[in-house]
Structures are given as structure tokens and as C-alpha cells.
N, C-alpha and C positions, 0 to 999 in steps of 0.2 A: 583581094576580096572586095566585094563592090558592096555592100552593105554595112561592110563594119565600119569601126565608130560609131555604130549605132546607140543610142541610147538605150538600154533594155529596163532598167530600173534605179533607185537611188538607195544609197547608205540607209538602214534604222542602225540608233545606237537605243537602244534600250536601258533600262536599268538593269534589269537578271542578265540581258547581253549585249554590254558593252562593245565599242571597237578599239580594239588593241593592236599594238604593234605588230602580233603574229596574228588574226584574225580581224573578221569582220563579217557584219550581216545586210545583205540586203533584201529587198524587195521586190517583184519581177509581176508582170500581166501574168496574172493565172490562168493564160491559155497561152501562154510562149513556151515552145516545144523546143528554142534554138539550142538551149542548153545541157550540156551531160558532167558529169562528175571528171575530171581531167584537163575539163575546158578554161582557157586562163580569160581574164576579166581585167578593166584596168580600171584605175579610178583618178581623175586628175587633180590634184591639188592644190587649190590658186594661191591660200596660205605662204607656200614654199616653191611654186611652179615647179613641181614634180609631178611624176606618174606612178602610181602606187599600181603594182603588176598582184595580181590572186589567181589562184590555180582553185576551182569547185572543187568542195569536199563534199558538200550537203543540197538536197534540193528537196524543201518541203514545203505541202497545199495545205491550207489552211480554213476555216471557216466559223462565223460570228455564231456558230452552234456550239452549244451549251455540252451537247453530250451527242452520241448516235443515235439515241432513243428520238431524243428532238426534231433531228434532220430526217428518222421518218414520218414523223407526226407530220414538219413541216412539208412532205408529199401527198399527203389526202391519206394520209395512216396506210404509206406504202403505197402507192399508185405506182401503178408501172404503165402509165395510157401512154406517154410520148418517150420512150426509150432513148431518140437518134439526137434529142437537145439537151446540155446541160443547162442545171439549174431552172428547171422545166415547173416544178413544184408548184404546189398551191403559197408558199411563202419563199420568196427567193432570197438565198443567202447570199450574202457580202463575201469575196472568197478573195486568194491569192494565192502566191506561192512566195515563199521565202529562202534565201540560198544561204550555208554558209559558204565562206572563202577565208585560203590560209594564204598569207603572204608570201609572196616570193623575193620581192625584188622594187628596189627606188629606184628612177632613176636618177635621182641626188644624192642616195646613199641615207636618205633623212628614213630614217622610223619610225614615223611618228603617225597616232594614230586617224584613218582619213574619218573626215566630220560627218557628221548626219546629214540628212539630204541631198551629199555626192553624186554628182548622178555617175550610174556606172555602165558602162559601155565593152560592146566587144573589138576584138582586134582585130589589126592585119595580121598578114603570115609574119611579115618583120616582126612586128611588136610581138607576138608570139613567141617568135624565135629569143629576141630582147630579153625579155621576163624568163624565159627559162633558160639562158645561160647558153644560146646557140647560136646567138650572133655574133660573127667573125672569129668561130672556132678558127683556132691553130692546127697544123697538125689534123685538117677535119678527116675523119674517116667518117661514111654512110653506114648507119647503124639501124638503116628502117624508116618511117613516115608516120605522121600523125594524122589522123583525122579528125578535122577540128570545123566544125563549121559548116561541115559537110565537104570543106577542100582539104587534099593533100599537105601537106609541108611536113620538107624532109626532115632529118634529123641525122646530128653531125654529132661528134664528140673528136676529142683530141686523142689521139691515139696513143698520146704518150700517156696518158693514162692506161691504159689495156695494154701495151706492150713496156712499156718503160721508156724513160727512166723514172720519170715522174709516179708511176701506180700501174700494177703485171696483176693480170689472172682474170678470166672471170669463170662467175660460176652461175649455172645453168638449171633452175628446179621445177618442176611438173608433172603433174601425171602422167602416165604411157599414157601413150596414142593420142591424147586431145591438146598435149601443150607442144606437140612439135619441135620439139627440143632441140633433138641434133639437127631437123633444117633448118633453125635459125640459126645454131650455129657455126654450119655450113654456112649459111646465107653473110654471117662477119669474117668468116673465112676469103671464102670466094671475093670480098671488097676488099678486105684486106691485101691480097695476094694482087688482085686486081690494083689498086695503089700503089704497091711497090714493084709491078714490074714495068708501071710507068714512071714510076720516081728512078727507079735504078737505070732505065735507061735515058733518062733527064741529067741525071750525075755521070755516066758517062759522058753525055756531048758536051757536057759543060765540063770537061776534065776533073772531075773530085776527085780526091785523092783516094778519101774513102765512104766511096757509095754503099749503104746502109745495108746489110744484107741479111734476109731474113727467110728462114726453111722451117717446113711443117711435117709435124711426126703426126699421124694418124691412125687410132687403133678402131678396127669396126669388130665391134661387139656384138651386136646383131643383125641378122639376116646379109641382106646383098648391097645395102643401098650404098654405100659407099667403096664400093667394088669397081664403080661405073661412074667416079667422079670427072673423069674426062670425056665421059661422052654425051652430048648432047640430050637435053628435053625434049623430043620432037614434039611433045603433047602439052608443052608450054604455049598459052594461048596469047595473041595480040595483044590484050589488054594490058595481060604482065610484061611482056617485052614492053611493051610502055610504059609501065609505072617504070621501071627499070631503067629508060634510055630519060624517057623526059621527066620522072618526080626524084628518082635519085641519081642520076647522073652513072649510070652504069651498064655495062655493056648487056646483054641476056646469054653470056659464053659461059660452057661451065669451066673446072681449074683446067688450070695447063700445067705441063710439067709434073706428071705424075707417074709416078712407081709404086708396083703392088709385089708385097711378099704375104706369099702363101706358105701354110705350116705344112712341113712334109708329115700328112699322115692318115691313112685311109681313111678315118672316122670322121675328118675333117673335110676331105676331098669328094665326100659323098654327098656334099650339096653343088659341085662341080660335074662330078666325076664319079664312075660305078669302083676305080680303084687306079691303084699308084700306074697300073698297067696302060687305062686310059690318058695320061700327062698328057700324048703328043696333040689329043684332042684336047686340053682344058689349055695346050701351049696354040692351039688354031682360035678357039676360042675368046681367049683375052690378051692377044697380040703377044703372048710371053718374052720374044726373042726381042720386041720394042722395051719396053718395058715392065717385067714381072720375073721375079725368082720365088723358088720357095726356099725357106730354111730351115733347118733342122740342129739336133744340139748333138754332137761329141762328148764321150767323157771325159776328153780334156779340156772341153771350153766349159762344164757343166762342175767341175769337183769344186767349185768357189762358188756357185750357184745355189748350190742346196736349199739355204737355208729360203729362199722366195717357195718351196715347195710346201712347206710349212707356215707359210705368213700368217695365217688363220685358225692354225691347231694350237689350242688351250694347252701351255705347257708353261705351268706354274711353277715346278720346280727346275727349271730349264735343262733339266736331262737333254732334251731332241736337240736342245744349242750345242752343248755340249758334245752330242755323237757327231754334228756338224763339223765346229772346231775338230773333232780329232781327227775327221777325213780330209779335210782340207789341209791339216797339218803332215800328213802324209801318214798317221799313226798304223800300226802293224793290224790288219795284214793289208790295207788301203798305203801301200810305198808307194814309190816311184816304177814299181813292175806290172804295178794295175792301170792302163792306158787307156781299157776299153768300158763296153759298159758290160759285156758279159764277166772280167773279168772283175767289175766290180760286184756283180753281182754272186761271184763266186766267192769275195772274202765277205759276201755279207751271211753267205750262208755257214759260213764257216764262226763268224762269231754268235751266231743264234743258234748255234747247239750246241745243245747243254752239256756244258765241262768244258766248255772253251773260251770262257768268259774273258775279255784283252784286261791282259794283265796290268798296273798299276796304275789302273782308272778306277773313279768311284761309280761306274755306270752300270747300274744290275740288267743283266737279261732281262728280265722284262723290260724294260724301256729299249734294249738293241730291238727287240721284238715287234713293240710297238714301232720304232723307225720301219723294220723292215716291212710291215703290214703296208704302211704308208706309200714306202716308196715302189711296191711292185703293184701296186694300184696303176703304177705311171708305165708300168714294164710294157702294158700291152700297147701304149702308143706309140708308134711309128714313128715323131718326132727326135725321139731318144733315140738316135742309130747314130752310128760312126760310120756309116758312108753314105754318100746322095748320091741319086739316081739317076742325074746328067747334069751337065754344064752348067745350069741353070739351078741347081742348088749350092746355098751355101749356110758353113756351119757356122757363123758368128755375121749375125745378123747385124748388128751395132756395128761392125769394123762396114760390113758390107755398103750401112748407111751412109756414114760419113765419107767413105773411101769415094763415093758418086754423090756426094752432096755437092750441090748448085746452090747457086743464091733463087729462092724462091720454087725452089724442089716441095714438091708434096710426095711425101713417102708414108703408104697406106700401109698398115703391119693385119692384117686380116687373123685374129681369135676365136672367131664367131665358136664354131662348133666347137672346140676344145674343151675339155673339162674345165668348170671353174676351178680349178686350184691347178690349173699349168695356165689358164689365162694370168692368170696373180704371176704365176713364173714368170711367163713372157714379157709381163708390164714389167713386174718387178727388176729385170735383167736390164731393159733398157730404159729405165727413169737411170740405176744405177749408173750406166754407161756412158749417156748424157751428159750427167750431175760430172763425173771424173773430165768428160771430154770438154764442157764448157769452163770447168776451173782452170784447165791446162791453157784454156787460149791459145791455139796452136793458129799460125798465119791463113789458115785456109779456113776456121772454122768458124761459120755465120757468127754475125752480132746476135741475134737473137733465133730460139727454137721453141716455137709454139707447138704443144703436145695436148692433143685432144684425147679427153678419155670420158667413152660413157659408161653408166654404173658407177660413180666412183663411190658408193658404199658399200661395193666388195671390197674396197680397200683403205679408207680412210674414215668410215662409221665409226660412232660412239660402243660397237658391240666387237672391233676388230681386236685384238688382242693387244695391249700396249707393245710387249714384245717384236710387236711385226716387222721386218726390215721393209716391208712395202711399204707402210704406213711412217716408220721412220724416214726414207727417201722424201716420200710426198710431203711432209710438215720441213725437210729440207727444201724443197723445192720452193712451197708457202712463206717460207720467210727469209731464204735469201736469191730464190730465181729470180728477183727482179735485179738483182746486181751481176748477177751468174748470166742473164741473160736467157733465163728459162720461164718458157710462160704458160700456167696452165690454165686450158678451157676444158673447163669439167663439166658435168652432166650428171643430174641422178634425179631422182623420185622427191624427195622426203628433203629439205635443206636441211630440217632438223633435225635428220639423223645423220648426219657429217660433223667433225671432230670440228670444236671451237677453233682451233688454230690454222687450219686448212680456211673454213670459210670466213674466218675473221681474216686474215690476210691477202683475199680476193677485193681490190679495189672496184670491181663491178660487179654486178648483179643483173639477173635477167627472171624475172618471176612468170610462167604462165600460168596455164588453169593448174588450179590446187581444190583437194579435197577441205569440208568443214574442221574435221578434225586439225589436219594440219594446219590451219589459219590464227588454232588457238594457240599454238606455242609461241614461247620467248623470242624466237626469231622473229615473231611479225608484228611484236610490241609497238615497234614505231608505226603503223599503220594504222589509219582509222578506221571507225568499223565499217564505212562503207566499203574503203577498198576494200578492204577483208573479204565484204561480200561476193563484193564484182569478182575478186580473185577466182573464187569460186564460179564463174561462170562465163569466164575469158572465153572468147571465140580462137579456135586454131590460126592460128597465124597473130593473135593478140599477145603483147609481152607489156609488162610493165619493167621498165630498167630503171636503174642506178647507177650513176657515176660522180666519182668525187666533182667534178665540173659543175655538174646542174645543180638549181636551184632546185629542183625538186625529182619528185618521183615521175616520169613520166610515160605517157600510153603509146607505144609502138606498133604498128604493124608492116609487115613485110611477105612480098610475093613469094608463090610458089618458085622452087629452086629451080638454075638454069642444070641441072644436071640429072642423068636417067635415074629416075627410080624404079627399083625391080621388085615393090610393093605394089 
């Protein structure tokens, strides 16, 4: 930066505002425009020969005017003859602008607070990076760029934070459509994945014993965009292939290494395909026979399932557990002779009518009733079959992942059109499967599995039912994946409407544009009221993040994705 060091203004301590250890106020040319709220500021201290680092909180103009009433007086009783000059008036005011600044960082470690008439100055990108806890990151992974000054500087964090062992998970909040959620992060994905498949083949030539290995579960929840993670952006412009190669050190390629499974079932296939009959076309279509199967569920991989089918049904007196357990237990007329799903479907008609209530259970017909309401809601999806339809289906999806997991596999599970309460199945089946495959530690299975999921307040909100085995898996996941080596990237709307334990045990944060309402809740206590403001009216591709690392909260941005969007 060729200007900084600049001197912009010095230290006021006042009497109502002191400078303190966390704070301090300065003073600035009331037409210096260099400044914004996120910008870090440094102040030297000869006292101690340190450098006192502050990150803008506050930026306010001032004037020797008494009231407003005044300042029109003092224009000829509101003149508006010379519009294009400030301070144009028939009495011209004394004016400024005043900042506050929260501390970040010594570099002696000394606290102490800096003196009146300071002069305080801007930075380099170094000293930037210095103050907020980004110089000579460990472990750095590219997490996006600041704009400070008007220049770029990237932004790194240690990734042992985000994946473990040190601090797992992060969690993702914003509005639809303006905080671009999932392509940011895609956008930590795509570096991620990008680091380690140069790290992995780094620890090969250098013979490691054991080179770090790390695979990604992907569920797309909406539309197509992540259907088409391996194929190129054509409509990726210059500029961002530069901020890409030359501000963060990264290629403009979209993933590599990816697999897509598709749910076997007409209602689903209908944003592919006009039905099950058209496959050979959705198999020409997204390279199938390279990479793509679809899956579907059996009712023998499904009779331990159940109960994800219900994650979300209000049942206080846990009857629906209960009919669970007794099918799962093999209870009469659900024995070992019911294989299929017609045949389960045939003892389930057999205990909902009336006189045939299974004997030495407390479980009255109406509640078998209510189960069975439930579950032939599911009858008509095509999912639920006990045979696929070629080669390329398969009925256990989870055995299917792992049995082709690679070190740095991106395995895309596609929900989109499913009803919400068999997407809750499908998450629900495979957080399950995970969680049992990662305890086992078996020789072949990655150190760590990053599992992306949007919406997560279908399944982990303050209104989901305590009862829920999804939401029980995921506050497993929250508090002990980061020893399990499970790491979740979540995404939803509302942060404050996600269960304390889930977003309390996410060691990072990624905040974009949020609405007013939401800025008033407990979750954003720590925030000042400006951010608050600004949070409200983040520009797409703007994040503000958190990570145990940084000194502070700080302002991200990041280029469109190198991968096709079919938005």
C-alpha cells in the first residue's frame, strides 16, 4: 500500500470518553472519505514502543452547532443558492468527524491505554493482517479477501480450527437469495479440497506414513446448482479468475472428484427427466456410467429406518416410538416372513382393522392408524421399491459411499424434489451411518468427513421435536465430530432459530445479509449496533466471519464460484 502510514488523525480522550484498554476515540479531517466501519487503524506508542492495532466501530461528523434549528439559521434561513460546496452558508461551521475504535491487538502484548494526541494512522496489508491474527497463519486455508483501503488482502485462517483437531463445524446464516450462502460455502469447499489434494500428494513424494485424508458428503437441497459441481463456469469473467490466481492463491477449477446419486423416483426425476422410462437419457445427460447412480431404499435396509420418517411428528406420548420399536423388533405380524414392502404393507393393514389389535402391546388403534396414515403418504414414492431399475442403482446408499470413498471424493446425495419428511429420511439415514462408520475407524476410512447440509432448521430448530432421532444424531455430531472426525457445514436462514447446542459447538461463523428483525436477537448480543446495521445490508458475496483465531470479527468477500450454475 503506498499511502499508508498515513497519518489520518490523533487520540481525544475526553472526560464522558475516555481511552481504555478495549476502546478509544479519535479524531479525523471531516472530508476524509478513506475510512469504513471494519477498517483497522494502528496507533504507536512511544511510552512502551508498541503498536496499539483498532478495527472501526463508529464513524461520526460533528458540528460547533447548537441545535439544527441553528445550522439553518446559520444558511441565510435555509438558502439553498450554492448546493455543490459544503459549508457554503452565510456563518460557516467548525466541523469534523470523530471515529470510535475497539482494540484488537499489541504488539507487546502491553494493554494499556494509548494517550491523547496519538496520532493514528493507516496500514499496510502486513500490519493488517498483524492486528487481526492473519499473519503467519498455520495450517492457512483461503477463506475470501478484504477490502480495505480500497486494496485487496487475502484472508487465511488455520484450518485446524474448521476441520479439527483444534475447533470442527461451521455454520452458515442469511437470507435466501441475497446472502449467498451455499456459494460461499462452496467457495471454503472448493479451497479446502483444493489444499488437500496438494497436501496429499506433497505427503506422498515425501513418503508419509499417513497422509491426511479427507472426503465430502454433499446433500443439494435445492434446485440444480450443485448437480454440476464438476463442471466448469464458462461465464466466469477475467477479473475473477484473477482475484482467484493472484489475491487468493487459487486455481478458477471447479471440484474434482465427484459423484452424484440420484433418488430413484418419478416425482424427483421430473426435473431431469419426464419419468423412470427416460434414465438412459438423464444416464447421457450427467455422464452416469463416469460417475452417478441412483438409490433407493428396500424393506430390508428400511425396517431400522423408520423412525427418520417421523423426526418431525409431535408425538408426546411416544406411541409412533413404540410401533417403531415393535417393527424393528420383529413383533407379530412384522416377523422375519415380511421381506418386502408390499408385504409389509399387508401386516400393516391387518393390524388397523378393527379386532385385530397385536396382542400384548399397550398400543391402541388409533395410534396403529395414525402410523399407518403416515406411512402410506411415503407409499406412492418410487424410492421405496425393492428393486432398481439397472446397474446403476443401488439400495444402501451409505455402504455404496464408503465402499468408493477416495481420499478427497466429493459425493453429492441430491433431495431436492423429495418430500420434506423423506429428505429428514435420507439425511437422517446417513448422518446415522457416518456417525457408526467413523466410531469404527476401520483402515480405509478417511480421517475426516465434511457434510454439507442446507436448511438445517428442518432438522435441528428450536420447534423440531426433542424426540427426533435426526436432531439427536446432529447435537451428536455437534459435540463429539470433531474427535469422530465429522465435520458439519450447515446453512440455514434464521441462526436463531437453530438449537443452542448445535450452533454453540460450531467454532466458526459466517454471518451475511440478515433481516432487522433478526439482528435483535440474543445471538447478535455481541455485536455493535453498527454492525448490526451494516448486517442488514451486506452486499451478495459480503460475509462477515468468526473464527476462535482472529482478533476480531472480520469483513470478507469472495468471487463468483468456479463451478456451473443452472440458476
Amino acid at each position: 500500500m503506498n499511502d499508508k502510514d498515513k497519518i489520518i488523525g490523533k487520540v481525544s480522550a475526553t472526560e464522558k470518553n475516555p481511552s481504555t484498554i478495549d476502546n478509544f476515540y479519535f479524531w479525523t479531517d471531516s472530508q476524509s472519505d478513506n475510512l469504513s466501519p471494519f477498517d483497522v487503524v494502528m496507533v504507536k506508542n512511544l511510552n512502551n514502543n508498541s503498536t496499539t492495532y483498532a478495527v472501526v466501530e463508529e464513524i461520526n461528523h460533528v458540528t460547533d452547532s447548537a441545535s439544527h434549528f441553528a445550522s439553518y439559521i446559520s444558511s441565510e434561513f435555509g438558502s439553498l443558492a450554492d448546493e455543490t460546496s459544503l459549508g457554503s452558508g452565510n456563518t460557516n461551521r467548525l466541523s469534523f468527524s470523530f471515529v470510535k475504535a475497539k482494540v484488537v491487538h499489541n504488539t507487546a502484548n502491553r494493554y494499556t491505554p494509548v494517550l491523547h494526541d496519538s496520532p493514528v494512522s493507516l496500514c499496510s496489508a502486513d500490519q493488517i493482517r498483524d492486528a487481526l491474527g492473519l499473519k503467519g497463519v498455520q495450517n492457512a486455508l483461503t477463506c475470501g479477501y478484504m477490502e480495505m483501503y480500497g486494496e485487496k488482502v487475502k484472508v487465511e485462517i488455520n484450518d485446524k480450527f474448521l476441520i479439527g483437531p483444534d475447533g470442527a463445524h461451521l455454520n452458515v446464516s442469511g437470507i435466501s437469495g441475497l446472502a449467498c450462502k451455499t456459494s460461499y460455502t462452496m467457495f471454503l469447499l472448493n479451497a479446502l479440497q483444493q489444499k488437500y489434494i496438494a497436501q496429499y500428494k506433497k505427503d506422498i513424494e515425501n513418503e508419509e506414513e499417513k497422509p491426511r485424508k479427507i472426503a465430502y458428503i454433499v446433500f443439494n437441497v435445492k434446485g440444480r446448482d450443485l448437480l454440476t459441481l464438476d463442471v466448469p463456469n464458462e461465464k466466469l469473467s477475467n477479473d475473477d479468475k484473477g482475484i482467484y490466481i493472484n489475491e487468493l492463491g487459487l486455481q478458477p477449477v471447479p471440484f474434482q472428484q465427484v459423484d452424484y446419486y440420484y433418488p430413484y423416483s418419478s416425482k424427483a426425476n421430473r426435473q431431469y427427466t419426464q419419468s423412470n422410462a427416460d434414465w438412459d437419457d438423464l444416464k447421457q445427460q450427467f455422464d452416469i456410467e463416469k460417475n452417478a447412480k441412483r438409490y433407493f431404499y428396500n424393506f430390508a435396509s428400511c425396517r431400522d429406518k423408520l423412525q427418520y420418517l417421523f423426526a418431525n411428528e409431535p408425538d408426546p406420548s411416544g406411541t409412533l416410538e413404540s410401533i417403531v420399536s415393535y417393527i424393528m423388533d420383529y413383533g407379530h405380524p412384522f416377523g422375519e416372513k415380511v421381506e418386502s414392502w408390499t408385504d409389509f404393507y399387508t401386516a400393516l393393514s391387518k393390524v388397523t382393522t378393527p379386532g385385530n389389535a397385536v396382542a400384548g402391546t399397550n398400543i391402541a388403534l388409533a395410534s396403529w392408524k395414525k402410523f399407518a396414515r403416515i406411512v402410506r403418504k411415503f407409499n406412492v414414492e418410487e424410492l421405496f421399491t425393492d428393486k432398481g431399475f439397472d446397474k446403476f442403482d443401488t439400495p444402501d446408499l451409505v455402504q455404496d459411499i464408503f465402499d468408493n470413498l477416495k481420499h478427497n471424493d466429493v459425493k453429492v446425495i441430491d433431495i431436492a424434489q423429495l418430500d420434506p419428511a423423506i429428505q429428514g429420511f435420507v439425511f437422517g439415514d446417513v448422518i446415522q451411518q457416518v456417525v457408526e462408520r467413523m466410531s469404527a475407524k476401520e483402515a480405509e476410512t478417511p480421517d475426516q468427513i465434511v457434510i454439507f447440509v442446507d436448511e438445517l432448521n428442518k432438522y435441528a430448530s428450536t420447534d423440531v421435536p426433542k424426540s427426533s432421532p435426526i436432531l439427536r444424531h446432529l447435537l451428536d455430531v455437534a459435540e463429539r465430530g470433531r474427535a469422530l472426525g465429522i465435520i458439519l457445514f450447515s446453512v440455514e436462514q434464521f441462526r436463531s432459530a437453530i438449537h443452542d447446542r448445535v450452533k454453540g459447538n460450531c467454532a466458526n461463523s459466517a454471518y451475511g445479509r440478515t433481516n432487522f428483525v433478526e439482528v435483535t436477537k440474543p445471538d447478535y448480543t455481541f455485536f455493535g449496533s453498527i454492525y448490526k446495521n451494516m448486517m442488514t445490508r451486506l452486499a451478495p458475496g459480503d460475509y462477515i466471519i468468526n473464527n476462535p483465531a482472529l482478533r476480531s470479527l472480520v469483513k470478507i468477500k469472495f468471487p463468483f464460484p468456479t463451478f456451473k450454475s443452472n440458476n
